[in-house]
N, C-alpha and C positions, 0 to 999 in steps of 0.2 A: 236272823233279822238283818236286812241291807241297811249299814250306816254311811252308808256314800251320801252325800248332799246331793239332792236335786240339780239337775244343771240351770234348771229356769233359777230356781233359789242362785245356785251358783253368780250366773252371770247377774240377776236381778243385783246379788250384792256387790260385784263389781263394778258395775253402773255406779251404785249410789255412791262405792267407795271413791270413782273415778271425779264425779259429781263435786265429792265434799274437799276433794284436793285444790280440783279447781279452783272453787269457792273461795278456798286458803289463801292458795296461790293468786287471785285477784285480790285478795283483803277484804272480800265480802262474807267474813266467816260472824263479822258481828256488826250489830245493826248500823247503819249507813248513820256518817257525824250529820252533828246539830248541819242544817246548810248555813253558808257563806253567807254575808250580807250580800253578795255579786247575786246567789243565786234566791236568793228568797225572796226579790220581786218579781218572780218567771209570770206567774198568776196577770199581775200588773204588767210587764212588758209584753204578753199574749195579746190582753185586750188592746194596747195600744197597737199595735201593728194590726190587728182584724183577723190575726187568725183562730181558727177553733180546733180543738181536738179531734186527731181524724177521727172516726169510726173502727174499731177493733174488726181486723178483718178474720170473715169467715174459718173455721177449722178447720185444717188441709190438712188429706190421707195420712193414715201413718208411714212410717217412714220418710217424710219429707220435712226441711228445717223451714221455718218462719222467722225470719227478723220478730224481736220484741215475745216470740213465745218460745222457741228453742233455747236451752240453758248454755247449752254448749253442742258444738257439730266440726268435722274435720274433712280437712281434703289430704290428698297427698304429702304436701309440705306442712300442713298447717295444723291448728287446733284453737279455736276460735270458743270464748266463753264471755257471759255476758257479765255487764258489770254497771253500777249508776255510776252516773254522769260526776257526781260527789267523788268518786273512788279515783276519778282520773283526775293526776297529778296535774294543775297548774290551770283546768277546766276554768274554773269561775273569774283567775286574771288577766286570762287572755280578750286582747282587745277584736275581736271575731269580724267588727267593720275591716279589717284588715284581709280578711280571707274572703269577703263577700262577693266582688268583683271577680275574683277566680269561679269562687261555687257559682254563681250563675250565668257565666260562659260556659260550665259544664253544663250548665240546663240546657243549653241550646242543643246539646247533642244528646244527653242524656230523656231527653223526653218522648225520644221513636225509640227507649227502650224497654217501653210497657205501662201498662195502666197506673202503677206506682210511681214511679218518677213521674209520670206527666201531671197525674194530683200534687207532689210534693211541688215539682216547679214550679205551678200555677201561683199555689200560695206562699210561692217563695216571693212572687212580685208586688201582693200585697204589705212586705216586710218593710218599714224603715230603714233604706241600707245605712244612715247616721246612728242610727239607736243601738250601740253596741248590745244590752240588753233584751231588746227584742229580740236581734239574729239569735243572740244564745238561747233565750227562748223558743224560739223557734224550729233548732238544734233537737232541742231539747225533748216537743212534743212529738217531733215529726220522724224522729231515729232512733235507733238503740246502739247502744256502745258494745263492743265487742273486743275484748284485748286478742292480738295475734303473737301466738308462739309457734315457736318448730317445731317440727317431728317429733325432739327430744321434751317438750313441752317447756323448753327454758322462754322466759318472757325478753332476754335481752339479745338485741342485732345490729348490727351496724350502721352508722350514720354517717355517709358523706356528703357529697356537695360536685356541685357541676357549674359551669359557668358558660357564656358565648364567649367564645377568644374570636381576637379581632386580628388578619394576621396582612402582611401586605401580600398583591399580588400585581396580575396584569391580563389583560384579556388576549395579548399575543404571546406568543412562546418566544422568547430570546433572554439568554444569560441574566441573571439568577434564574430568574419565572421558566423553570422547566420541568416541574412536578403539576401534573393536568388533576382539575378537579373535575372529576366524571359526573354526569347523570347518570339516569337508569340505562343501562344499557338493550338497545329493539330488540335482540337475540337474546334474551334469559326469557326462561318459557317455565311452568309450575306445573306443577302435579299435587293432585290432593295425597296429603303421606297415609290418612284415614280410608283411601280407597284401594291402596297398593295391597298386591299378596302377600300373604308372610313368606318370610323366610328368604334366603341369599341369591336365592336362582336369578336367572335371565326371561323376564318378558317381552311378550311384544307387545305396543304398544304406537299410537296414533296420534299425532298434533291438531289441537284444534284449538286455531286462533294461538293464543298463547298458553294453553293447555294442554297438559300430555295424556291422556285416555288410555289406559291397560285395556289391552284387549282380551277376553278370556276364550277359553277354546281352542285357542290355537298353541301350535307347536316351533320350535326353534326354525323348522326347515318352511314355514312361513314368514322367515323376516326379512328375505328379500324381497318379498311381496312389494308396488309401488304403496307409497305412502305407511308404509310399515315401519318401524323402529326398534333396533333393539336396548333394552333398558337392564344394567345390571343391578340389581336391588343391593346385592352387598359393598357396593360403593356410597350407595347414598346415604345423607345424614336425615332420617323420619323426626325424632322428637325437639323441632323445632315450635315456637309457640303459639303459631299461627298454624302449624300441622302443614305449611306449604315447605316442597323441592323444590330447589332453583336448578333449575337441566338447561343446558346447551344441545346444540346438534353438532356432531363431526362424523360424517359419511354418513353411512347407517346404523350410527350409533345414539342412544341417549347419554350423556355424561352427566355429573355434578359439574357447576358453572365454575369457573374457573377460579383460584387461589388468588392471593398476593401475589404472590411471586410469579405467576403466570401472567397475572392482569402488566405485571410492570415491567416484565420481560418481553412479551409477547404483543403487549397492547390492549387494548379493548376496540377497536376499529365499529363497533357497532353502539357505539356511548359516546356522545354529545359533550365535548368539552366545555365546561362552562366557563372556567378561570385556570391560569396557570399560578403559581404559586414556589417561591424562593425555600422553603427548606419542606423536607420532610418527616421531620416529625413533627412540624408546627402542623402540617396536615393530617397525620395519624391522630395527635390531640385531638385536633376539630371533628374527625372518624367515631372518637370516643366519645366524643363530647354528642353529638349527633346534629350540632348546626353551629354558626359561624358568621363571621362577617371577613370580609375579602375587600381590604382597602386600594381602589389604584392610586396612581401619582396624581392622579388628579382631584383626589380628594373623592370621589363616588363609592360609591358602597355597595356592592353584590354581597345580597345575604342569602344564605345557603340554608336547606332544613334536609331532615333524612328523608330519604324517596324509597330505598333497597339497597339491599344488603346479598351478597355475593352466597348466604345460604352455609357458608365455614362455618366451625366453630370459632368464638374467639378465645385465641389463646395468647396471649400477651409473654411475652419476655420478662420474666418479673425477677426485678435487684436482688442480690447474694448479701447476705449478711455476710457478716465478720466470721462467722462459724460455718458459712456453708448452706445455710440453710434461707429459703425467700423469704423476703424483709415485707411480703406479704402475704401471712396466712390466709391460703383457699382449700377450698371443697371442692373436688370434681366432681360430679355428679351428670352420668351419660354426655354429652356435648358441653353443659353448663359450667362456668365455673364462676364461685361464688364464694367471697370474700368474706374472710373469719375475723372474731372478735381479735383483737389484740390492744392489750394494754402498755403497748411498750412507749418510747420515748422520740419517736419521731416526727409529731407532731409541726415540728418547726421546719424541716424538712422539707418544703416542697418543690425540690429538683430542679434540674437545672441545667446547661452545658458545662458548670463546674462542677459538679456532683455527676455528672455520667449518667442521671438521676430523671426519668419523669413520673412528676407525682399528679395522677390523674384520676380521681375516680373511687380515690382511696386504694388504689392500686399504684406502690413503686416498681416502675417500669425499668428496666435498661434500655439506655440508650442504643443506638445499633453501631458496632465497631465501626463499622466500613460502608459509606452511603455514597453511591454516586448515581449516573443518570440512569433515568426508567425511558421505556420504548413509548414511542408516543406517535401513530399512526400518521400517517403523512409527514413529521419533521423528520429534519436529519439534526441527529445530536452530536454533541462538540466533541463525547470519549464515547468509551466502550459502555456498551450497557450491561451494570450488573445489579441495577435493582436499588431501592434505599436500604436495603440490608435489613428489615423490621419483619421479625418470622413470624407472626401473627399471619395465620391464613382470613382471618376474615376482611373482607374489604366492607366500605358504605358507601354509597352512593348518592346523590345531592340532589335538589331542585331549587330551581332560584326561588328565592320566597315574594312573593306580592310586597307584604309589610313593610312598609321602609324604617317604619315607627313600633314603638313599643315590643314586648316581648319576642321572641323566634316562638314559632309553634311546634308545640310537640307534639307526642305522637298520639294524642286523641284529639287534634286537629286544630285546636285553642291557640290563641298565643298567652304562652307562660307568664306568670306573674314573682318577679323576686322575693323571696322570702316568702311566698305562700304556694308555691307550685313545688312540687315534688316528683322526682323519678321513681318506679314502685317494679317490683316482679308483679304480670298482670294474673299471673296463676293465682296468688294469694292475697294481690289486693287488686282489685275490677278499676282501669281507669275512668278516672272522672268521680271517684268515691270522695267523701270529706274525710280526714286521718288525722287524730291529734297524734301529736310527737312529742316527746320528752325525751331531750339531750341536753349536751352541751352547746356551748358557742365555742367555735375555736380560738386556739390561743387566749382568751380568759378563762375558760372554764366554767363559766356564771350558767343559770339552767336557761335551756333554751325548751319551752314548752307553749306549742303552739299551734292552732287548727292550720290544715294544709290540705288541699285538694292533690289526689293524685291524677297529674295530666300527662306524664311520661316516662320511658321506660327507656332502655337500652341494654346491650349484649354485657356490660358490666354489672346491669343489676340484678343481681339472682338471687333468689332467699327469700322467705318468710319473713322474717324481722329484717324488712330489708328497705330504709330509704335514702334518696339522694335529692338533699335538698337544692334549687336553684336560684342560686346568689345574684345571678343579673348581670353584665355586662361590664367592662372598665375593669383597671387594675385590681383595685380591691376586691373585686366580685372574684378574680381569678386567684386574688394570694386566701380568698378564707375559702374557695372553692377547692382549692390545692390542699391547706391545712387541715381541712375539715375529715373527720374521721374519730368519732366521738360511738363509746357505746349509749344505746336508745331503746326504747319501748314505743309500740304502736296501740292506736286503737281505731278501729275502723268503723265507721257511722254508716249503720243500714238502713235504710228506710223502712216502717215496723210495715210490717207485712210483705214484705219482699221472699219470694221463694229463693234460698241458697243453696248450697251445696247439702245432699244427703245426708241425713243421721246418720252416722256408723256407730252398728253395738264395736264392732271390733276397735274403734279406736278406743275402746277404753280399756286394753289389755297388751297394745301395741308394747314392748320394752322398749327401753333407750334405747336409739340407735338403731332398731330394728326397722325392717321393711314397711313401708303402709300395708294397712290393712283393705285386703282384697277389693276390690270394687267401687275403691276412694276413687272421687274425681282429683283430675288435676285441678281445673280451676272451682274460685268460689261461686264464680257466676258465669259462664260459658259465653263465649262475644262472639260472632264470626269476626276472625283476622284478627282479632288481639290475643284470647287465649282459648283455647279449643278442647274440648275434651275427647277423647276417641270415641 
């Protein structure tokens, strides 16, 4: 007689085992507390705002997740489980008219992204934005709560913070103002990394417009051909998050777009100086930062947002402990690199020209030993050109921004809001999403728990548990944006009935540590140009 268990038996109890942990691990193991006074007029703050319950949407195929019916569902980074509204820490004190102005600037863009958002938004405009009470309500009827953990299924990530630095400069080039803030430069040209061939060889390949086209069929002793190109695939960087190459032309070759240290060596002759600028690493900051303000003598303000990015990875030069070891714990992970818990004591820390020290991002940076002038097409410079010495190959690239007022806009198009805008990895939380946060505040300590839209991302933020909150403008903004580096928990609001990322039976068997399970998407919700799935 065969005593082997069934593999459906098998797996079916894996599932449920995988289920009931979750369960644990959200604290939804035993029935949801008495509610709050905050939330036990949802009923009453409903009717007052005019909204109604949506409609429970239709039952979608198997294999596909639902906001508000899937338990739990995972992507590559992530593992995503549901949980009430009750269960999240600090839900019923937070004052929500505070985030309301952000979430419905996200409507604006969020409503050409399907039938679900554009019903939520609608009736987002019926809301009371005074009635703290409603929005929560509102929250309330119209989403599902979902806590985000990693791979490892750990529930806690890092929490930093960003700011706008305000730095001097000048619109001519002469001593100090001799580090040029670039635009995009006309000659960076893309390639879908989703359409290239596998594997290291050499294509050919065709420009159109600003696009690079593989040509199939043909063979090496075709790339003299006019209009032909050849393209080495084992140079390029593929698992970027928009899935775009950034390629130059030199003869008849395709390249990767050129590094730091070529940009500042060499020049960028095909990029549009916007401002020149006195030190360079107050410009690298702004890089990381991804926008900025550029004060002249005259008191005028050229404000900066991100435009593009040179297509590198970023790798930052990150400070030596006493022992040898980076005073900021990261992750590599293929091109990414992404910044680990750490409970040490540097808090107070945030860097400096007397410290040797940039504290950026939650990343302590070094400083670069040796900085002098960068090539700067048409001027002649005072010395020799050997570059500002900062070995990060990734560069960023600027546009003047319209705004003259209010927030800099980030990169899902909005201008940001202080203390309710946040930077997110878009694989694992979709921009323009609402996200409560539970942290600290820096330098008190006191809990910092509070709804937050995510409107922006950058080459530092990488991770599942992974946010960066933005402080806003002015010294202060920049000393708790520097400090800030607190561990945190996420929970990200779906709209119920939102198609997400695939069920996987395999993520319920994945080990710590070990690889996704086959057939995970990268992201939760596929965008073109934010985050892309193959």
């Amino acid at each position: 007689m065969n005593t082997t268990p069934s593999p459906v038996l098998f797996i079916s109890a894996l599932r449920w085992a995988a289920t009931a942990a979750a369960m644990l691990a959200a604290g939804c193991a035993n029935p949801p507390p008495t509610a709050s006074a905050g939330a036990s007029d949802t009923a009453a703050s409903a009717a007052a705002a005019g909204s109604t319950t949506a409609t429970p949407p239709p039952p979608r195929p198997a294999g596909s997740s639902t906001a508000g019916q899937a338990r739990t569902f995972s992507t590559q980074l992530a593992t995503y489980t549901s949980v009430s509204f009750d269960a999240v820490p600090g839900w019923a004190r937070d004052d929500f008219s505070e985030s309301w102005p952000a979430f419905l600037g996200s409507c604006k863009v969020l409503t050409g992204r399907g039938a679900e958002w554009k019903d939520v938004c609608a009736r987002a405009l019926r809301v009371d934005s005074k009635n703290n009470s409603a929005i929560r309500a509102f929250f309330e009827q119209e989403f599902s709560a979902y806590q985000i953990r990693d791979d490892d299924r750990k529930p806690d990530g890092v929490v930093t913070g960003y700011f706008e630095p305000e730095i001097p400069g000048s619109r001519q080039y002469a001593a100090p103002f001799i580090y040029p803030v670039y635009g995009q430069p006309e000659d960076m040209l893309f390639a879908d990394a989703r359409k290239l061939p596998a594997g290291s060889g050499t294509v050919a390949a065709k420009v159109e417009g600003r696009n690079v086209v593989v040509q199939t069929g043909l063979s090496t002793r075709d790339m003299g051909a006019p209009g032909l190109y050849a393209l080495d695939l084992s140079a390029i960087t593929r698992d970027t998050l928009d899935r775009k190459v950034r390629l130059r032309i030199e003869g008849k070759q395709l390249l990767p777009y050129y590094t730091r240290e070529e940009i500042e060596t060499k020049g960028a002759p095909n990029a549009r100086v916007l401002a020149f600028v006195s030190s360079a690493t107050a410009l690298y900051e702004m890089q990381i930062q991804g926008s900025g303000r550029i004060k002249l003598a005259n008191g005028d303000i050229i404000r900066v947002a991100y435009a593009e990015q040179n297509g590198q990875p970023f790798r930052p030069t990150l400070a030596q402990a006493a022992n040898g070891k980076p005073r900021s714990p990261v992750k590599v992970r293929g091109s990414s690199i992404e910044l680990q818990l750490d409970d040490g004591d540097e808090d107070d820390d945030v860097g400096g020209p007397a410290t040797g020290t940039i504290r950026t991002r939650g990343f302590t940076l070094a400083q670069p030993t040796a900085s002098g002038a960068v090539l700067v097409p048409g001027r002649r410079t005072a010395g020799p050109v050997v570059g500002s010495g900062i070995k990060d190959p990734s560069y960023v690239f600027f546009k003047e921004s319209p705004s003259p007022s209010g927030g800099p806009v980030g990169a899902f198009g909005v201008p940001l809001s202080a203390g309710r805008s946040i930077a997110v990895d878009p694989r694992s939380t979709p921009l323009g999403y609402p996200v409560f946060v539970s942290t600290r505040a820096p330098g008190t300590g006191a809990p910092m728990q509070r709804l937050t839209i995510a409107q922006d991302t950058g080459g530092a933020i990488r991770g599942a548990v992974r946010a960066d909150y933005f402080f806003g403008n002015g010294q202060q903004a920049a000393n708790n944006a520097r400090r800030m580096k607190e561990r945190g928990q996420l929970w990200i609001l779906l709209p119920r009935g939102l198609a997400v990322a695939t069920a996987a039976v395999s993520s319920a068997i994945r080990t710590r540590g070990g690889p996704a399970g086959a057939g995970l998407p990268q992201c939760l919700v596929p965008t073109e140009g934010v985050c892309v799935d193959d």
